[in-house]
Every structure is written in structure tokens, then in C-alpha cells.
Chimera marker file (.cmm) of the C-alpha trace (Angstrom):
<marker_set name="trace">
<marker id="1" x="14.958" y="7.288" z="-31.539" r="1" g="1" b="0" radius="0.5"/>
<marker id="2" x="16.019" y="4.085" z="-30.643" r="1" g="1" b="0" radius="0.5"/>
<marker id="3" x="13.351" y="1.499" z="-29.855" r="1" g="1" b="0" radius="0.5"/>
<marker id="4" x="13.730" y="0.247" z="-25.898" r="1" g="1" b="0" radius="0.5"/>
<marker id="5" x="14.880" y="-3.747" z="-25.468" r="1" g="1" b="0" radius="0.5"/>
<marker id="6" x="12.159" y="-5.273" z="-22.574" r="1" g="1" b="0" radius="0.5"/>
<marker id="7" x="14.321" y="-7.400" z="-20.227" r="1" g="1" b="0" radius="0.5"/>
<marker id="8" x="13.898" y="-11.196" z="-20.818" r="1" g="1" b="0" radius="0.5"/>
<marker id="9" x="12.904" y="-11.515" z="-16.717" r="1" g="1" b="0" radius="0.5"/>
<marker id="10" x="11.939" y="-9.004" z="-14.468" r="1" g="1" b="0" radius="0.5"/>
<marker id="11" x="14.298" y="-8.444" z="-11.491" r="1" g="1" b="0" radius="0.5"/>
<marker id="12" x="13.175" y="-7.490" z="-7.856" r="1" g="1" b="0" radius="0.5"/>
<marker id="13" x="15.163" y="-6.027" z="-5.076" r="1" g="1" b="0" radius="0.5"/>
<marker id="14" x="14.000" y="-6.781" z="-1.422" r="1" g="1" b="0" radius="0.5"/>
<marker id="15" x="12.736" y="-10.673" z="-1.900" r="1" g="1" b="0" radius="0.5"/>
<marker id="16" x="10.316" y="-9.419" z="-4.392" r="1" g="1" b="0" radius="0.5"/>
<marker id="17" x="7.342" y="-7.033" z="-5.315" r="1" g="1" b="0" radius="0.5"/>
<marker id="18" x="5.850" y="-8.145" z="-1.617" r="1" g="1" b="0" radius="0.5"/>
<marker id="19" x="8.969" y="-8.683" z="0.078" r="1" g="1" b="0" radius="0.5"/>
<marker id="20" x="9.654" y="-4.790" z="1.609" r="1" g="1" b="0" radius="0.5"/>
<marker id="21" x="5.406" y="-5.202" z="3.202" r="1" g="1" b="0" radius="0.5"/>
<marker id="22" x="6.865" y="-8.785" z="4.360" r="1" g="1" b="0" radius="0.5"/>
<marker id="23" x="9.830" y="-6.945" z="5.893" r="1" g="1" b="0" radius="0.5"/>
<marker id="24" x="7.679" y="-4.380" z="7.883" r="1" g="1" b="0" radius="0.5"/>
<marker id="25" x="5.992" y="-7.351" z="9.697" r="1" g="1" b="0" radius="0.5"/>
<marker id="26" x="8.620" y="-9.675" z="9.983" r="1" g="1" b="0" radius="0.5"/>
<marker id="27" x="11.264" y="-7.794" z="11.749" r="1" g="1" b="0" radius="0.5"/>
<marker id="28" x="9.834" y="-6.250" z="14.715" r="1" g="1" b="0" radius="0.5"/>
<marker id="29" x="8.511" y="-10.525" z="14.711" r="1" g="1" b="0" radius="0.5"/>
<marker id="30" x="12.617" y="-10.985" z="14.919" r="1" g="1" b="0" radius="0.5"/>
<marker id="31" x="13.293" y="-8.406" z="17.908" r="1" g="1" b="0" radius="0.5"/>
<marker id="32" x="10.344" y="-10.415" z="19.828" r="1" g="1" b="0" radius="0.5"/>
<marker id="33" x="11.903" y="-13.612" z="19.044" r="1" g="1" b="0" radius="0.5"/>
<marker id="34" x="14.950" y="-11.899" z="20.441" r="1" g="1" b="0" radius="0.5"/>
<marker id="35" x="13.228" y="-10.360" z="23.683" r="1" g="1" b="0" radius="0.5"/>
<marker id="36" x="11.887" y="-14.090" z="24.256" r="1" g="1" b="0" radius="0.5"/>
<marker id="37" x="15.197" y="-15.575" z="23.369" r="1" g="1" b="0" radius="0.5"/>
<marker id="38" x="17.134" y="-13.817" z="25.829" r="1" g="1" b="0" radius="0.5"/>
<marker id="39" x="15.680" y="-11.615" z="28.406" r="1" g="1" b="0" radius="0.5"/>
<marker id="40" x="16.901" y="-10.311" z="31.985" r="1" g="1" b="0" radius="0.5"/>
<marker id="41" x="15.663" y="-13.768" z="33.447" r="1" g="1" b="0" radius="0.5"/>
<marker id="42" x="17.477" y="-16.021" z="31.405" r="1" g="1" b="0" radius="0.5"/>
<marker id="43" x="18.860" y="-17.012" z="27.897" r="1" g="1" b="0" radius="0.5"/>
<marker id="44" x="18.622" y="-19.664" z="25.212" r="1" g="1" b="0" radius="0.5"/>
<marker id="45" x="21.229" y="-22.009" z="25.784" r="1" g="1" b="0" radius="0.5"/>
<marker id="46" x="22.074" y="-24.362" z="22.098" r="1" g="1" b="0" radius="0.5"/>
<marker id="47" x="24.160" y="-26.354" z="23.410" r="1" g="1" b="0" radius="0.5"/>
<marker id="48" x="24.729" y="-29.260" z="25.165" r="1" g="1" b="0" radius="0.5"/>
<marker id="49" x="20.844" y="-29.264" z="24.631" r="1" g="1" b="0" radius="0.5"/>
<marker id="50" x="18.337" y="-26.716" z="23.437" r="1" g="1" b="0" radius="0.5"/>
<marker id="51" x="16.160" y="-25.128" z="26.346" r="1" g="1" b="0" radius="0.5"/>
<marker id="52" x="13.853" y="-22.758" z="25.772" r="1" g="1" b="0" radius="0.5"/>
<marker id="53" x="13.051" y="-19.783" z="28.435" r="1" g="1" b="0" radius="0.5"/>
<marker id="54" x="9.931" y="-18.815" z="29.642" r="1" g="1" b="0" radius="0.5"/>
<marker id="55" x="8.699" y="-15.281" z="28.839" r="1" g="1" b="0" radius="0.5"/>
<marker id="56" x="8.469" y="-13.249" z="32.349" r="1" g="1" b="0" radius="0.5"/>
<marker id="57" x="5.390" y="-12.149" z="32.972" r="1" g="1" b="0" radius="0.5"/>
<marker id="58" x="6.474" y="-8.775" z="33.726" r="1" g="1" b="0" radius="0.5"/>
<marker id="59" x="7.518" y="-8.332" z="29.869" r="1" g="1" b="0" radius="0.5"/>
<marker id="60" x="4.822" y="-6.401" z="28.122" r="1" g="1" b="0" radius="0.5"/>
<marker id="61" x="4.627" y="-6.703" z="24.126" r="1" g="1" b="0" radius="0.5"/>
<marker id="62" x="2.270" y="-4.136" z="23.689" r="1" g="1" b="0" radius="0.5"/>
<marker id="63" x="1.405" y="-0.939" z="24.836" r="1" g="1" b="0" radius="0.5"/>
<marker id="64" x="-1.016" y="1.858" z="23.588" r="1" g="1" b="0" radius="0.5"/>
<marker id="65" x="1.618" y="4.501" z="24.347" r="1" g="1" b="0" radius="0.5"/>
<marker id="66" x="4.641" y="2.866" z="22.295" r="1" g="1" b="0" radius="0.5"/>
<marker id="67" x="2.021" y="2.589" z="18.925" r="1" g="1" b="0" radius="0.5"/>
<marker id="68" x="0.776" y="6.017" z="19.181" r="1" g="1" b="0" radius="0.5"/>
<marker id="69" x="4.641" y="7.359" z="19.763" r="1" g="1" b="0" radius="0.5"/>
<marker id="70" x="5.212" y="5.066" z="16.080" r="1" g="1" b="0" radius="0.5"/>
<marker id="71" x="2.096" y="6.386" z="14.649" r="1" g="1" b="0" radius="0.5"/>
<marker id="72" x="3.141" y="10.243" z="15.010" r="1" g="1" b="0" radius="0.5"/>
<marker id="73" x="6.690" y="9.366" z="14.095" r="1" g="1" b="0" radius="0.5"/>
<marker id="74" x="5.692" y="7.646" z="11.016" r="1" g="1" b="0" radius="0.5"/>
<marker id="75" x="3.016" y="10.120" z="9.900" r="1" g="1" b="0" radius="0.5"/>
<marker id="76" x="5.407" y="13.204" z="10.845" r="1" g="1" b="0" radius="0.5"/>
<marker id="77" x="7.902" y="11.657" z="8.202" r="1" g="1" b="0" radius="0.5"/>
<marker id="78" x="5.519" y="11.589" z="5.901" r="1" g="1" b="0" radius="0.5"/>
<marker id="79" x="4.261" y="15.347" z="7.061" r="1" g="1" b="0" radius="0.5"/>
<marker id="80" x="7.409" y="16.828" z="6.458" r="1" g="1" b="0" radius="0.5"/>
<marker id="81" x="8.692" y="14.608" z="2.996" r="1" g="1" b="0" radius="0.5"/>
<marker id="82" x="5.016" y="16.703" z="1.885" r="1" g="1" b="0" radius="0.5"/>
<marker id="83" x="6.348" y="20.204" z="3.361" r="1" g="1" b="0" radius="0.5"/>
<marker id="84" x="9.730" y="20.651" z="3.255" r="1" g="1" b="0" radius="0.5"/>
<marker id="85" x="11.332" y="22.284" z="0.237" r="1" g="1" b="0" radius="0.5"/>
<marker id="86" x="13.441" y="20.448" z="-2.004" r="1" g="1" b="0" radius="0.5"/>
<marker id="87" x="14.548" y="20.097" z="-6.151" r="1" g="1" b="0" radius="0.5"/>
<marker id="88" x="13.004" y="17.366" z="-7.978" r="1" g="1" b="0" radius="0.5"/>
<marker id="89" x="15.214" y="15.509" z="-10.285" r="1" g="1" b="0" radius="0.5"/>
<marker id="90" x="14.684" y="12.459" z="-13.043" r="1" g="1" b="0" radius="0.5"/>
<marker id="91" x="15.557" y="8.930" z="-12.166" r="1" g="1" b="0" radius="0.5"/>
<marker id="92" x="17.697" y="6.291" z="-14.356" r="1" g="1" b="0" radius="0.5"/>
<marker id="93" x="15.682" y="5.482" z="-17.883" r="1" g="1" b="0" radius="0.5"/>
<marker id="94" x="13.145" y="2.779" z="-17.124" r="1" g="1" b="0" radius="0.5"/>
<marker id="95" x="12.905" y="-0.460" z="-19.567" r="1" g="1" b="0" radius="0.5"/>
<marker id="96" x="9.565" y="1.061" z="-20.447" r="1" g="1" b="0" radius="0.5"/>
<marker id="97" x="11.030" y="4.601" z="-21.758" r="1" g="1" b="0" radius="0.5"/>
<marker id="98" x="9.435" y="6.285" z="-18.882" r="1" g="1" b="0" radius="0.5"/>
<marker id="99" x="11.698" y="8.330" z="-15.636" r="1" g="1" b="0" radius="0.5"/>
<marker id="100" x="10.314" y="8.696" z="-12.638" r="1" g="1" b="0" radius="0.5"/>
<marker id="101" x="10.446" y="11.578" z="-10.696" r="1" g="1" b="0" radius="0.5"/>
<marker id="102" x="12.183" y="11.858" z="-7.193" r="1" g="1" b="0" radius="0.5"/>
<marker id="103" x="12.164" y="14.859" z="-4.663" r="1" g="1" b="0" radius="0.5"/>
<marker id="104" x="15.572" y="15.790" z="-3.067" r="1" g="1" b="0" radius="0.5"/>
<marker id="105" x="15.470" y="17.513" z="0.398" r="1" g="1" b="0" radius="0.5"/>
<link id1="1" id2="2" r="1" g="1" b="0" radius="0.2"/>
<link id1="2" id2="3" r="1" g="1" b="0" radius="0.2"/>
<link id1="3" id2="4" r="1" g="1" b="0" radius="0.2"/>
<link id1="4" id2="5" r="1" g="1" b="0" radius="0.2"/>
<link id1="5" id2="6" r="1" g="1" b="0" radius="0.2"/>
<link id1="6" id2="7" r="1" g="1" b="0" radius="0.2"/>
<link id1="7" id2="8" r="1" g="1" b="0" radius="0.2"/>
<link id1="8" id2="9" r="1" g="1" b="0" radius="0.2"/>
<link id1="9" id2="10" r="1" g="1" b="0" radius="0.2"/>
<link id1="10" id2="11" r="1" g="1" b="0" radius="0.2"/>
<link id1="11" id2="12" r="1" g="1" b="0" radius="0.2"/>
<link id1="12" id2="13" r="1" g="1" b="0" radius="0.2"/>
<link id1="13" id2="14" r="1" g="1" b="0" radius="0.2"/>
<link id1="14" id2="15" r="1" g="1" b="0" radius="0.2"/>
<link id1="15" id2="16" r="1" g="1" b="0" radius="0.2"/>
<link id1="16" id2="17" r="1" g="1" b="0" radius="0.2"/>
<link id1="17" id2="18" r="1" g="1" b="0" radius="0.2"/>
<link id1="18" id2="19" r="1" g="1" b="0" radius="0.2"/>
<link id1="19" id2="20" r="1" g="1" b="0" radius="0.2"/>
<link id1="20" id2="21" r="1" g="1" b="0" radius="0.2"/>
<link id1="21" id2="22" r="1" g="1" b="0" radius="0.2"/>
<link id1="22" id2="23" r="1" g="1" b="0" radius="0.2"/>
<link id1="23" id2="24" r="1" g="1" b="0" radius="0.2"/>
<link id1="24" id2="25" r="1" g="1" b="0" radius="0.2"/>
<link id1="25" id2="26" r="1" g="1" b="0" radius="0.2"/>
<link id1="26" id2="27" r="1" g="1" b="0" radius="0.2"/>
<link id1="27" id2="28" r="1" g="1" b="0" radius="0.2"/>
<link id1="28" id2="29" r="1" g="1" b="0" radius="0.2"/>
<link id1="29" id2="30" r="1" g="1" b="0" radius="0.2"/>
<link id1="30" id2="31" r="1" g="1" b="0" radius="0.2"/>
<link id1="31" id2="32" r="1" g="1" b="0" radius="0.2"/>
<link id1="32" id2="33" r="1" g="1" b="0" radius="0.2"/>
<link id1="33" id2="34" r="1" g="1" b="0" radius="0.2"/>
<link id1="34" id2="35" r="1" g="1" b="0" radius="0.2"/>
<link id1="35" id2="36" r="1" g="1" b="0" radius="0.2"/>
<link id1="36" id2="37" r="1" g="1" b="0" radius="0.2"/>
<link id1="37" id2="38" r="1" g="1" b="0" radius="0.2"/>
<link id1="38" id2="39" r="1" g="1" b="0" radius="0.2"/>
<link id1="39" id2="40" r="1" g="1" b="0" radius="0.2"/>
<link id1="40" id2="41" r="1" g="1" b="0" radius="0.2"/>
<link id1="41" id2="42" r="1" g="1" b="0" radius="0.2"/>
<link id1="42" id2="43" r="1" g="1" b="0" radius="0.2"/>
<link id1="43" id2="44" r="1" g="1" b="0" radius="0.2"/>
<link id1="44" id2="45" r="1" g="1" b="0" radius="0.2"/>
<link id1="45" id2="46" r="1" g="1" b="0" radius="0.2"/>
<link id1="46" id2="47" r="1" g="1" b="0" radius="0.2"/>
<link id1="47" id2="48" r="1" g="1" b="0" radius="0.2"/>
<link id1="48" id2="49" r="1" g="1" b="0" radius="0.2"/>
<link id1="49" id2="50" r="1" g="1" b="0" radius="0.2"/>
<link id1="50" id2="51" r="1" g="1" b="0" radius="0.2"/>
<link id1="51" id2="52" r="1" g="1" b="0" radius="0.2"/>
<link id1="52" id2="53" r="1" g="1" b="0" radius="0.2"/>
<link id1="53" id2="54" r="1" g="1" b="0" radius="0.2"/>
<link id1="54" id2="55" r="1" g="1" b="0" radius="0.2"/>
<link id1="55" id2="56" r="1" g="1" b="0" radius="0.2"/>
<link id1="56" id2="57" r="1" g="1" b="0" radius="0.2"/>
<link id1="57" id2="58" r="1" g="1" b="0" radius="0.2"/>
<link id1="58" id2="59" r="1" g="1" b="0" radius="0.2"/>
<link id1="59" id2="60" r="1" g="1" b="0" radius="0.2"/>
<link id1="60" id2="61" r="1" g="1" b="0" radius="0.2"/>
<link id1="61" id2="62" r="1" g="1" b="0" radius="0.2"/>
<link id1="62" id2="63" r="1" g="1" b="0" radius="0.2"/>
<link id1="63" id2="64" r="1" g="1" b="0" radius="0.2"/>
<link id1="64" id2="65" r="1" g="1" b="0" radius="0.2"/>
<link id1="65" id2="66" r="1" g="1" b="0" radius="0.2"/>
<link id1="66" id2="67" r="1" g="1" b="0" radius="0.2"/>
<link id1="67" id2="68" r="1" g="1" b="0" radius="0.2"/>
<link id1="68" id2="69" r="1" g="1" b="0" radius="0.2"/>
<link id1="69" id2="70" r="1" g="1" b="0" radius="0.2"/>
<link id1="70" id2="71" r="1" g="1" b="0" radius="0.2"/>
<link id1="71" id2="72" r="1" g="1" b="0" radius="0.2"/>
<link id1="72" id2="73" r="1" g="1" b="0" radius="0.2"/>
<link id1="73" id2="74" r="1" g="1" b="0" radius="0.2"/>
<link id1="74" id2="75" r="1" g="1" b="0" radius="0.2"/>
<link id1="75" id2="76" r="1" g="1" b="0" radius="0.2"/>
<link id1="76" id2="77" r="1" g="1" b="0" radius="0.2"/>
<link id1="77" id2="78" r="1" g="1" b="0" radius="0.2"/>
<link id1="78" id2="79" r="1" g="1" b="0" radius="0.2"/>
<link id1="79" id2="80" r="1" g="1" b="0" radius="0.2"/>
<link id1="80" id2="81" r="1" g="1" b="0" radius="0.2"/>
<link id1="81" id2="82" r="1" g="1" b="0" radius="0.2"/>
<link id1="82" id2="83" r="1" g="1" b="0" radius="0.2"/>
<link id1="83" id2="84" r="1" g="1" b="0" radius="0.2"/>
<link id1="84" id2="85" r="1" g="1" b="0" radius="0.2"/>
<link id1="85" id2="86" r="1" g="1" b="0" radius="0.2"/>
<link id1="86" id2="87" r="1" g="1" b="0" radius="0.2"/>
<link id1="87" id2="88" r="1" g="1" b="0" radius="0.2"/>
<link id1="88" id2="89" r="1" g="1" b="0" radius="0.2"/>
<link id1="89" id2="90" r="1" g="1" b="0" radius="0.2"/>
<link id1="90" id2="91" r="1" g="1" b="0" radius="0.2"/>
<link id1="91" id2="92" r="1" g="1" b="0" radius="0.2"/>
<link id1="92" id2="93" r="1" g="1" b="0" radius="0.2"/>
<link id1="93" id2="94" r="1" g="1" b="0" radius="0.2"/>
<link id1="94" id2="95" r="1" g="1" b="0" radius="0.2"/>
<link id1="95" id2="96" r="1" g="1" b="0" radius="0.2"/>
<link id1="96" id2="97" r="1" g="1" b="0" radius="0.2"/>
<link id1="97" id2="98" r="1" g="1" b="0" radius="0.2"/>
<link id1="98" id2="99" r="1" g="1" b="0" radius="0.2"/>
<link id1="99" id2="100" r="1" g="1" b="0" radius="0.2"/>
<link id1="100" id2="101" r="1" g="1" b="0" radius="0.2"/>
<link id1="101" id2="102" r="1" g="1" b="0" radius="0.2"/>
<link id1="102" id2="103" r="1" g="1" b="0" radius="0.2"/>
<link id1="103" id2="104" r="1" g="1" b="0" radius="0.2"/>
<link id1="104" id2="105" r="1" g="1" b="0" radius="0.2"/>
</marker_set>
């Protein structure tokens, strides 16, 4: 058995350990900007000087029935990744030795 090298630095995907939670808040932030940005009224105009629109007040950025239509989608996901049938197979050797352990369906 060979011993296993540690890496000098450790490397992240997704802007980091926090960056994927980050992610979850800050795009649906971005399709708000985007809503506000341009709507059915009017859009941001850059150039020859910046002008901001005005949110219509007819825009709603919330709504009770759009969360719990998320909420059942999300948990569903998570209901079925639990019930459906599927193989479970080894991942790529970690620096520490170890292999996690991924289900396939």
C-alpha cells in the first residue's frame, strides 16, 4: 500500500465550500433584478444615460401559492431520490483514501 500525498491547497468548485448556499439565494435575486430591469412597462435604457424604471405596482414578488408549488417540487425530488430503485457505485479515490458512495437511478 502506497501512502496517499495530501494536496498542498485545497481546491473548491462553485466559488467555494459556501458558494453553491450563496448560489441558491443569489439567483432567483438575479431574475428579480431582471423582472425590475425590464418589465412590460418599460426597460433599462444604458445609454445615452442610465434610467432606471419603476417597478409596476401590479408586479407581485411573492405569492403563497408559487412557494408551496417549490416546496412540494423540491421535497418530491428528494421523495423519490429516497424511493426509487437504483445501483450504488464508488466515486473517484479521495486525497484522504476514503470513496464515497453515489446512488445511480
Amino acid at each position: 500500500m502506497g501512502t496517499v500525498k495530501k494536496p498542498s491547497k485545497q481546491h473548491f468548485e462553485f466559488f467555494g465550500p459556501h458558494g453553491p448556499a450563496v448560489l441558491v439565494f443569489a439567483l432567483p435575486a438575479v431574475c428579480y433584478g431582471l423582472i425590475h430591469a425590464c418589465n412590460k412597462d418599460t426597460c433599462l435604457q444604458l445609454w445615452p444615460e442610465l434610467q432606471l424604471p419603476s417597478l409596476s405596482p401590479s408586479i407581485r414578488l411573492y405569492s403563497r401559492e408559487a412557494l408551496l408549488v417549490y416546496l412540494a417540487w423540491f421535497f418530491g425530488l428528494a421523495l423519490l431520490h429516497l424511493l426509487l430503485p437504483g445501483q450504488r457505485a464508488q466515486g473517484v479515490v479521495l486525497p484522504d483514501g476514503k470513496r464515497l458512495t453515489y446512488k445511480l437511478n
